[in-house]
N, C-alpha and C positions, 0 to 999 in steps of 0.2 A: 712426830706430832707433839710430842712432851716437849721438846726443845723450843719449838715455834711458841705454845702457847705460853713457856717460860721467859720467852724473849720479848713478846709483844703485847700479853696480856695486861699490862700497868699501861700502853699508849693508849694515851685519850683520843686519836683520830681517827680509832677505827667507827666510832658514832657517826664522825660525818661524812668519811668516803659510805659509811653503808647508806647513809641518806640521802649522799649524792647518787651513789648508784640505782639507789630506789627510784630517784626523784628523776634520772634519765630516762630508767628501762619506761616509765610511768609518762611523762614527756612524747617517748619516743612511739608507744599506744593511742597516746591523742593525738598525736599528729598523724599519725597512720590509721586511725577512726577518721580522724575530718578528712585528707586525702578520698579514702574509702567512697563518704557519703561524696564528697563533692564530687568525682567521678560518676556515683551512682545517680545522683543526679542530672549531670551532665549528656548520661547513655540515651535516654528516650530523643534529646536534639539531636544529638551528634547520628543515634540510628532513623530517626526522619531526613536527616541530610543528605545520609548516604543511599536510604532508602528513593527520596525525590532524583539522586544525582541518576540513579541505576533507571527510573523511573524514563528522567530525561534522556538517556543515551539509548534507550530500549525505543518510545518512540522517535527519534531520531531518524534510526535505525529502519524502523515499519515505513517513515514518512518516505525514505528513499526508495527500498524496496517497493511501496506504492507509486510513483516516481518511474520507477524503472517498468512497473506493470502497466502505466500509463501509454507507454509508448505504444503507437501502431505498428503490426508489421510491415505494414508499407513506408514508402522512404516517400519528402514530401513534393518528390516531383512526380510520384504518380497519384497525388494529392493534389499540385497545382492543375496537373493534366483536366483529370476531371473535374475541376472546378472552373476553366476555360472550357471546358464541355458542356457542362451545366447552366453558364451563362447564357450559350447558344442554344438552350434548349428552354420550349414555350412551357408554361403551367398544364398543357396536356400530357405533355412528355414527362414531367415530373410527378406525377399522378401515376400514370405508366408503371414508371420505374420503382413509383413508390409499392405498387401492384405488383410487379413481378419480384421484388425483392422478397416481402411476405411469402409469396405463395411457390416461388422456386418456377423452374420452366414449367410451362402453359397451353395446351395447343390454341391456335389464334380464335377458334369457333367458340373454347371457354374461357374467353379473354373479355370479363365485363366488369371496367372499372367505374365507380361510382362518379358522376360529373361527364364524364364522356359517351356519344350517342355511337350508334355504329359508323357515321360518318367521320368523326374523329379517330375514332378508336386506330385505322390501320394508317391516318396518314402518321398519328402519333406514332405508331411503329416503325414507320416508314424511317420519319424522320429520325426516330431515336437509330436506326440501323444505319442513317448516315455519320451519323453522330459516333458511331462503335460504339457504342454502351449496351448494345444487345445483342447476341447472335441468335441466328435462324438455322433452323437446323432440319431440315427438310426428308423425309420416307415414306419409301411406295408401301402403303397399304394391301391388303387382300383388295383385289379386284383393279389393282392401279391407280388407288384413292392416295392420291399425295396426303400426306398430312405436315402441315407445319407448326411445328414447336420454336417457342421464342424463348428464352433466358436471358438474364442480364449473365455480361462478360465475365468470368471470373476471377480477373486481376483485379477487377473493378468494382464488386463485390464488398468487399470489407469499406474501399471509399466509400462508396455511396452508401451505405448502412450509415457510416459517421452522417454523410452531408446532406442527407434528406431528411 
């Protein structure tokens, strides 16, 4: 160390490498301060962006899955079926079926739909049992009393819940 400080101790440059040096490390603080802020500022856009993008791909996401909940389980030719069925069938029958869907099977004696008298009421069955939109479904009683129970069909079921 006695050598160094005997060699170098009379050069006038050590002043200004030490105030270059200062003046870098000092440089190289501010510009890593401004970097700093400008980032830290920068963070609330940058995390709303990526916030909204998560945001976007999340309902995306839900909208398909809703999409795919949408679908019926039936396929749409036993959709078109009944809907060529339902053509064929009067404002009685559709009333009917709106009745028997509510209420599930029915014996025909507790079959009383609003708008239809008893004279309607069985040929609307009648008809709807041409139609297949209904089954009948027929048992002997104590004493030999038939009893008839009506239901709509069960493939046909889910359609018509949609188209009524």
């Amino acid at each position: 160390m006695g050598v160094a400080w005997t060699l170098f101790k009379g050069w006038a440059g050590w002043a200004s490498i030490w105030q270059t040096a200062v003046t870098a490390v000092l440089v190289f603080m501010v510009l890593t301060g401004v970097f700093f802020i400008w980032h830290l500022m920068a963070a609330p856009a940058r995390m709303e962006r990526d916030l909204t993008e998560q945001y976007d791909r999340e309902v995306r996401s839900l909208r398909e899955e809703n999409d795919k909940l949408r679908v019926r389980p039936y396929d749409k030719a036993k959709e078109q079926e009944v809907r060529d069925l339902l053509r064929q069938a009067t404002d009685s029958d559709k009333r009917l079926l709106r009745f028997l869907l509510q209420r599930g099977e029915m014996e025909q004696g507790d079959i009383v739909v609003k708008g239809l008298d008893q004279n309607t009421t069985p040929d609307a069955l009648l008809h709807c049992r041409q139609l297949t939109l209904i089954d009948l479904r027929e048992d002997l009683a104590g004493g030999g009393i038939r009893s008839r129970r009506f239901r709509i069909r069960k493939e046909f079921e889910d359609v018509l819940k949609d188209l009524l």
